[in-house]
C-alpha positions in Angstrom: -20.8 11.5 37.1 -18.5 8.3 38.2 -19.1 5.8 36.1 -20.4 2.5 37.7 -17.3 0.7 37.4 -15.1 3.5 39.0 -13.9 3.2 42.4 -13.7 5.8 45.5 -11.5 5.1 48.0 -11.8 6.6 51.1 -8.9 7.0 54.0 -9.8 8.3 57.5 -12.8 9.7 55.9 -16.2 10.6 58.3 -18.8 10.2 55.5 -22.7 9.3 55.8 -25.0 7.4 52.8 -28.6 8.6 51.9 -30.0 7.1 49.3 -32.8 9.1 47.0 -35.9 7.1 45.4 -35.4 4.0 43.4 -37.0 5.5 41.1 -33.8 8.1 40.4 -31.8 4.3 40.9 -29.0 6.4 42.7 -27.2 7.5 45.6 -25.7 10.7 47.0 -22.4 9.8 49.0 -21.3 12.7 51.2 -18.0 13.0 52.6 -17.7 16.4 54.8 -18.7 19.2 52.6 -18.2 17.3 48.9 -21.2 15.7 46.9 -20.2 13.1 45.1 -23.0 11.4 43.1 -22.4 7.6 42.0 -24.9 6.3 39.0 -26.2 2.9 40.0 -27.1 0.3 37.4 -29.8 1.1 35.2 -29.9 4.6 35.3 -29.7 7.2 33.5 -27.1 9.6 33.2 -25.4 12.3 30.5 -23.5 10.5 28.3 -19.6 11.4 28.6 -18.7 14.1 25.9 -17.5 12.5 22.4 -13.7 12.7 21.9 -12.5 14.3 19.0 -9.1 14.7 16.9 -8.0 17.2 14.2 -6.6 15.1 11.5 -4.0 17.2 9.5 -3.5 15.8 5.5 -6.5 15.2 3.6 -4.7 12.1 1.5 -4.6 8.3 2.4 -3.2 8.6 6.1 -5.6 10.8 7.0 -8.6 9.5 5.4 -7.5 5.8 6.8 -7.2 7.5 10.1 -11.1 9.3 10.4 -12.9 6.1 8.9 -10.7 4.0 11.9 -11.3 6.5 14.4 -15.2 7.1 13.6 -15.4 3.6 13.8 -14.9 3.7 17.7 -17.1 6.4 18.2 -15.1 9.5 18.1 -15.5 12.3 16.0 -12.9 13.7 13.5 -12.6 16.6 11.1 -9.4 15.8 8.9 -8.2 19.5 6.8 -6.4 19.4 3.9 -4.1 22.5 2.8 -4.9 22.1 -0.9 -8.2 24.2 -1.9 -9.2 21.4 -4.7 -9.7 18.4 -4.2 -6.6 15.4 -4.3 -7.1 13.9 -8.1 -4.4 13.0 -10.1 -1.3 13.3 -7.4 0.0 9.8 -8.0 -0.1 6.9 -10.4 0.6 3.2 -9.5 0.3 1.6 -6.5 1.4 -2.4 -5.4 -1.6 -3.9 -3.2 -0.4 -5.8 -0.3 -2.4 -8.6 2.1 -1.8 -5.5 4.7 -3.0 -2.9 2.4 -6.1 -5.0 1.4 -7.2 -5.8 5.1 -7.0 -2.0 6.3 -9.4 -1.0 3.0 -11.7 -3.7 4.3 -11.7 -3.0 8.1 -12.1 0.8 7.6 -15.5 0.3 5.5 -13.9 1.4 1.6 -13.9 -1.8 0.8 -11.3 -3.3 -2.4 -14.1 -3.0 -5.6 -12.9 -2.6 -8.4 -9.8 -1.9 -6.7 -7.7 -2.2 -9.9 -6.2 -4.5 -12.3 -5.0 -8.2 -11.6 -1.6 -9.4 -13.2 -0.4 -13.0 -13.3 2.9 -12.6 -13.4 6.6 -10.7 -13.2 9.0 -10.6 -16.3 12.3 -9.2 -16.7 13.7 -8.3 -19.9 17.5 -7.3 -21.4 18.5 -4.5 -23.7 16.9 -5.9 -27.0 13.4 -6.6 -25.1 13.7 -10.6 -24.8 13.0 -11.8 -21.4 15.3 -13.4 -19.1 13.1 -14.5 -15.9 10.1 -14.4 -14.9 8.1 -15.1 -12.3 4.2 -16.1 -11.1 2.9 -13.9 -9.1 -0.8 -12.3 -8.8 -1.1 -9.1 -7.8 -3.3 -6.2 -7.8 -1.9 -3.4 -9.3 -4.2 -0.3 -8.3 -3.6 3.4 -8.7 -3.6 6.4 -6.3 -7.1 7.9 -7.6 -8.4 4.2 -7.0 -7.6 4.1 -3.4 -8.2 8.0 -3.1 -11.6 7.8 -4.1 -12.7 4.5 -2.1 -11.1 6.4 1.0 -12.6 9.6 0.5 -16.7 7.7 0.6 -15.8 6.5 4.3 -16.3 10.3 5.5 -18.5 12.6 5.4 -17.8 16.0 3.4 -19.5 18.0 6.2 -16.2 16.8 7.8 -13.3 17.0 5.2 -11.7 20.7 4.6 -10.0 21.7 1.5 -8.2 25.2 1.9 -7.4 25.2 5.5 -3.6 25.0 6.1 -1.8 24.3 9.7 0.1 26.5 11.4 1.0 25.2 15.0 -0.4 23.0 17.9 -0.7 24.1 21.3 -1.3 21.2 23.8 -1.4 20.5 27.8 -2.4 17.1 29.7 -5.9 17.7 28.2 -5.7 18.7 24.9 -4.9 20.6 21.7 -6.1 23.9 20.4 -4.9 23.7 16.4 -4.2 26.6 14.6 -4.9 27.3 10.6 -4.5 30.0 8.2 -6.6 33.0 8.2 -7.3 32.5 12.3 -8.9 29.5 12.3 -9.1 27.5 16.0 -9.8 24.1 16.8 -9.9 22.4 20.1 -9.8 18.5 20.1 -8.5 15.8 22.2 -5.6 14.9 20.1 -3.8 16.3 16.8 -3.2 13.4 14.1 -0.4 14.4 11.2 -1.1 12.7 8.4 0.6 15.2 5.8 3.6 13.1 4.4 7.4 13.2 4.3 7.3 16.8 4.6 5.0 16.7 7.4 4.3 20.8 8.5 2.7 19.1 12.3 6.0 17.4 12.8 8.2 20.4 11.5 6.8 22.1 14.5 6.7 19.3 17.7 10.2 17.5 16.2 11.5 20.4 13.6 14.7 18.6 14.4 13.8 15.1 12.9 14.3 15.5 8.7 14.3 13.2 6.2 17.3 12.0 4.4 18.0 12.2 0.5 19.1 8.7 -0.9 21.2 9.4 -3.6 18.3 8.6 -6.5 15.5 9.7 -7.8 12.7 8.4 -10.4 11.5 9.4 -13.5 7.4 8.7 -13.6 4.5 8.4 -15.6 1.7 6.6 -16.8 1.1 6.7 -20.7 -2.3 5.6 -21.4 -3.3 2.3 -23.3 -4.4 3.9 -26.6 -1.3 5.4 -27.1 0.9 2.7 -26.8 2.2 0.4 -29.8 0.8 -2.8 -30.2 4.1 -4.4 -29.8 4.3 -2.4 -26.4 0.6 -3.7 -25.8 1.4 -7.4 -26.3 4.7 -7.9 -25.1 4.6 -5.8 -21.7 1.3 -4.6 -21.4 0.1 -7.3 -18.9 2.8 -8.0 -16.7 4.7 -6.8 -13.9 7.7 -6.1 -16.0 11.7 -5.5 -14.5 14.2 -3.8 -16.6 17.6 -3.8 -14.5 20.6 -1.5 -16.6 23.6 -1.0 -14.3 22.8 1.6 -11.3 19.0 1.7 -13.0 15.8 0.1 -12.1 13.0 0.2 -14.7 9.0 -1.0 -13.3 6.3 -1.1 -15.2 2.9 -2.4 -14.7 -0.6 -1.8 -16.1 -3.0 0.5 -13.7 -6.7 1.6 -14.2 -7.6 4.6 -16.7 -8.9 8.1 -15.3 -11.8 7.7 -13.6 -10.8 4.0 -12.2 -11.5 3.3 -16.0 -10.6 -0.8 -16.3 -12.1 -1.0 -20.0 -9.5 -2.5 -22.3 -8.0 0.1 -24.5 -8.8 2.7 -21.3 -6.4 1.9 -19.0 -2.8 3.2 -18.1 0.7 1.9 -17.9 2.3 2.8 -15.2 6.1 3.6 -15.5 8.8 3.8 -13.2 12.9 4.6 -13.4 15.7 5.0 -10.8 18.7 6.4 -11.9 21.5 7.8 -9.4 22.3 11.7 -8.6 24.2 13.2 -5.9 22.3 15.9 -3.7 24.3 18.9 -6.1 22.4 17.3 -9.1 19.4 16.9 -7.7 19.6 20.8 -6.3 20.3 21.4 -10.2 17.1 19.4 -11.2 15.0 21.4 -8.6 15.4 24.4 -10.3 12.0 25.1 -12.6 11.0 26.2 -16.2 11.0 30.2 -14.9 14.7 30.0 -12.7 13.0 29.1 -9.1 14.6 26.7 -6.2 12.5 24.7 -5.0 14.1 22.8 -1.8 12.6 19.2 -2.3 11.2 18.9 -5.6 9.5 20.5 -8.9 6.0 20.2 -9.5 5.3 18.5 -12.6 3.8 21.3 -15.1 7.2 23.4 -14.1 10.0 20.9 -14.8 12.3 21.8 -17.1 11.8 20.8 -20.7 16.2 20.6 -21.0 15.4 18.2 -18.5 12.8 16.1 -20.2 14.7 16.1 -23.5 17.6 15.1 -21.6 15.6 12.3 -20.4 14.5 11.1 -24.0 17.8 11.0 -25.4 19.1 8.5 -22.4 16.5 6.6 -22.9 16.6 6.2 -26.5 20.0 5.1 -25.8 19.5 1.8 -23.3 15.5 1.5 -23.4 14.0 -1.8 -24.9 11.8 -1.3 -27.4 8.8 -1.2 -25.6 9.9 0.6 -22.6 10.9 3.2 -24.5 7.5 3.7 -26.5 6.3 3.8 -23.0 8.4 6.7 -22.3 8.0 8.6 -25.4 4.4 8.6 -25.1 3.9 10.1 -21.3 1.8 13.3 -21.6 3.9 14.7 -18.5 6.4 13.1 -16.9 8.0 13.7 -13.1 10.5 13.6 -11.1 10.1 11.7 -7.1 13.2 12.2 -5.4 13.8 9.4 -3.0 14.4 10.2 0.7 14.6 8.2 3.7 12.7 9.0 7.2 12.5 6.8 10.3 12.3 8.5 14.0 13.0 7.6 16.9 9.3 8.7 18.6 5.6 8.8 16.9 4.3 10.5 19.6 4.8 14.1 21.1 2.0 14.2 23.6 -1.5 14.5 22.3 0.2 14.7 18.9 0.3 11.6 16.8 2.1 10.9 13.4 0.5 8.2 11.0 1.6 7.2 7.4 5.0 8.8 5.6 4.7 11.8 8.6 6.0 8.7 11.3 8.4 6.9 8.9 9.0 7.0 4.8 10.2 4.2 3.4 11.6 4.4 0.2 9.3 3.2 -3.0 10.7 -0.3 -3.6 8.3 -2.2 -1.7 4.9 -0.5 -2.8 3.9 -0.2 1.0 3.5 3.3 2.0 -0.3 3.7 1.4 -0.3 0.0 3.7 1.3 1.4 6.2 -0.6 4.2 6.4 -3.7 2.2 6.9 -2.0 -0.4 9.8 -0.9 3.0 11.5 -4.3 4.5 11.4 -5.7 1.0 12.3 -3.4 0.8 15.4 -4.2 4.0 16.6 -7.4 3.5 16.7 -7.3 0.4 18.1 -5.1 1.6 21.0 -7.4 4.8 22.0 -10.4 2.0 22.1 -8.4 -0.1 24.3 -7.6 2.3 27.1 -9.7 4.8 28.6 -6.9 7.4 29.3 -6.0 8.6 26.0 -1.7 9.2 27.0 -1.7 5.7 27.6 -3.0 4.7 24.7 -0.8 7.2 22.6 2.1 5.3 24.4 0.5 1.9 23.4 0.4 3.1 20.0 4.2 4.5 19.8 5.3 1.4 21.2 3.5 -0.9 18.6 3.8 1.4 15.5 7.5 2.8 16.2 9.6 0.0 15.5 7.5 -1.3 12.5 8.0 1.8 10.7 11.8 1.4 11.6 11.5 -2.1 10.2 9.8 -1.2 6.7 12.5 1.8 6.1 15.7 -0.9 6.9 14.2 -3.4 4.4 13.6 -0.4 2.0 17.4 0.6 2.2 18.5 -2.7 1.7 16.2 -3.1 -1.6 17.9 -0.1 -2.7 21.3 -1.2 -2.3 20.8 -2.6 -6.1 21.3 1.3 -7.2 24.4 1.0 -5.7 24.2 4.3 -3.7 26.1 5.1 -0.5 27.0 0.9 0.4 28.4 1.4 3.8 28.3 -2.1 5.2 29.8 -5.5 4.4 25.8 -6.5 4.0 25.3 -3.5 1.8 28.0 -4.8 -0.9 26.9 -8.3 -0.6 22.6 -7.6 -0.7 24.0 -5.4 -3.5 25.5 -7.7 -5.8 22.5 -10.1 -4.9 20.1 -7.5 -6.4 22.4 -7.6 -9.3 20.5 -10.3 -10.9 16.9 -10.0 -12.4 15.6 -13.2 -10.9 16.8 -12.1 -7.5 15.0 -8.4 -8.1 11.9 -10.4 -8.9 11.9 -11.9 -5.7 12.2 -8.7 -3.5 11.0 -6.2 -5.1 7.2 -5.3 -4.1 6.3 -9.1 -2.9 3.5 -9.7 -0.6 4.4 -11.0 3.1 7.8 -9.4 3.0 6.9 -8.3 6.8 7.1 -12.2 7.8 10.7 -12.3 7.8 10.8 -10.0 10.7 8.1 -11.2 12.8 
């Protein structure tokens, strides 16, 4: 059926017009031997199928991409490789206006989002502090934001255990393949699976992310384990601790189970420090011998490595900060990479989040981006009726932001003073030199303004 506000134009056409009963409110328009029936207002037809995407990553991008996308009426089935699942695979996260907006507009909503700070400190060697700053923020965790995300959809549509394989696509759509034989046909393909995106690996394989030259130790000690010295002096702040070629973050986050009881919570704990890509290949190798190519998963890291750890920083940790670090159940290691690329958009296949551009850690906006991506998308597809232009739309809007964030990322990190190619990398790195300075870039709010 032609929808009523479609139009038929006819060239050197003989065609005759016979209309049916008003009560079938059409009309049956005949040009040689084609029917071609046009719906007339007021009646009834079949509604037009329902579009549908295969959403690949079963995290925050994806989950920020189905509660967008249903919102517009299409239907969306997002898998996730893991076979449990997704608790515990982060710790702190920095709210932005940004972040908060997409956790509104997608229907999780910001309750008990997490815990509210009034204000940044920095402190030198023998804990006093040296600057501070006002500044409220919310300071939530992964969990938090996990959990909100994961109400928006229903289970009946969210697939633990189902890993991708490869996308095959024309003008009309993809067929998606998974593990074990698994087919799905759908309109477009989302990848929403991170850095290390396996949908991208197979429509760009040539676009890879970047090693920075530094990595971070993390963790999140929990409240009743910490000193009350610790508990008093850092506890409720947004706290900077700046050693040469190091960058120390801490700031308190909700408990296990978005716990937010005093004495329940969690401190979350954060620290650069410099290592050439033969260290880090060093690191990556695990308690039982095995190379991993990116990164260790916690429970296997090295205890050499750990007690290696401890000793550096008994050696330049204030007090506090180091009771912080000497009471993690299990710390990590994040490698930090760069990613920006020069295309979103492979025809019906679209890349949201850390999968379209990763942006290294020192603004707190990767779980925001995720959401304006997801929010853009869907915005463009309800736009325009034909879905390549609105993938376009989308790639044209989303594209250079991500570009945008991962610049002002690699400038932030110019502090570590890693790789300073330019004239504006030594000068933005002797900037950062000073705590005051790193309170004022580091995770703010609005930091997108400057570029609009």
């Amino acid at each position: 059926m032609i929808r009523p506000k479609s139009y038929l134009k006819l060239r050197r056409c003989r065609f005759s017009l016979r209309l049916t009963t008003r009560a079938e409110q059409s009309c049956e328009l005949r040009v040689r031997d084609i029917t071609i029936h046009v719906a007339m207002p007021g009646s009834k037809s079949s509604p037009a199928p329902k579009r549908r995407a295969v959403i690949i990553g079963g995290s925050m991008s994806g989950l920020f991409t189905a509660a967008f996308l249903r919102q517009i009426g299409w239907e969306c089935d997002v898998y996730e490789r893991s076979g449990v699942e997704l608790v515990g695979r982060g710790a702190g996260i920095t709210t932005h206006p940004e972040l908060l907006a997409a956790l509104e507009a997608s229907g999780a909503g910001t309750r008990d989002l997490g815990i509210e700070v009034e204000k940044r400190i920095a402190l030198d060697r023998n804990g006093r502090i040296t600057d501070e700053r006002p500044l409220r923020q919310i300071l939530t965790s992964w969990d938090r934001l996990q959990r909100l995300l994961r109400e928006t959809i229903d289970p009946a549509h969210y697939h633990l255990g189902w890993a991708f394989e490869r996308v095959e696509q024309d003008g009309h759509g993809v067929r998606v393949h998974f593990n074990g034989g698994r087919i799905e046909n759908a309109d477009i393909l989302v990848g929403g699976d991170g850095i290390r995106s396996t949908v991208r690996g197979q429509v760009a394989p040539e676009l890879q992310p970047a090693y920075a030259g530094y990595y971070i130790w993390r963790g999140a000690p929990n409240e009743a384990d910490l000193s009350p010295k610790t508990l008093k002096e850092i506890f409720p702040y947004f706290c900077f601790y700046l050693p040469p070629r190091q960058e120390v973050i801490t700031y308190p986050i909700s408990g296990f189970n978005n716990d937010l009881r005093p004495g329940h919570r969690r401190y979350n704990f954060i620290w650069y420090r410099v290592a050439d890509a033969a260290k880090l290949r060093e690191m990556n190798v695990d308690e039982n011998g095995h190379q991993h190519e990116f990164s260790v998963p916690p429970p296997l890291i090295r205890k050499d490595l750990v007690d290696e750890m401890y000793a550096d920083a008994r050696d330049i940790m204030p007090d506090a900060m180091l009771d912080c670090v000497m009471t993690m159940k299990q710390p990590f290691i994040t490698p930090i990479y760069d990613f920006t690329a020069p295309n979103i958009v492979f025809g019906r296949v679209a890349m949201v989040g850390d999968a379209a551009a990763n942006a290294r850690p020192h603004m707190g906006f990767g779980v925001a981006k995720a959401g304006g991506d997801a929010h853009a998308l869907a915005n463009a597809l309800r736009d325009h009726d034909d879905i390549d232009t609105a993938l376009k739309a989308y790639n044209a809007e989303r594209q250079p932001i991500g570009n945008t964030i991962v610049m002002h990322s690699r400038k932030l990190g110019t502090h570590m003073g890693v790789n300073l190619r330019t004239e504006e990398d030594r000068r933005m790195h002797e900037l950062l030199q000073d705590d005051g300075a790193m309170m004022d870039w580091i995770a703010v709010p609005n930091f997108l303004d400057a570029y609009r």
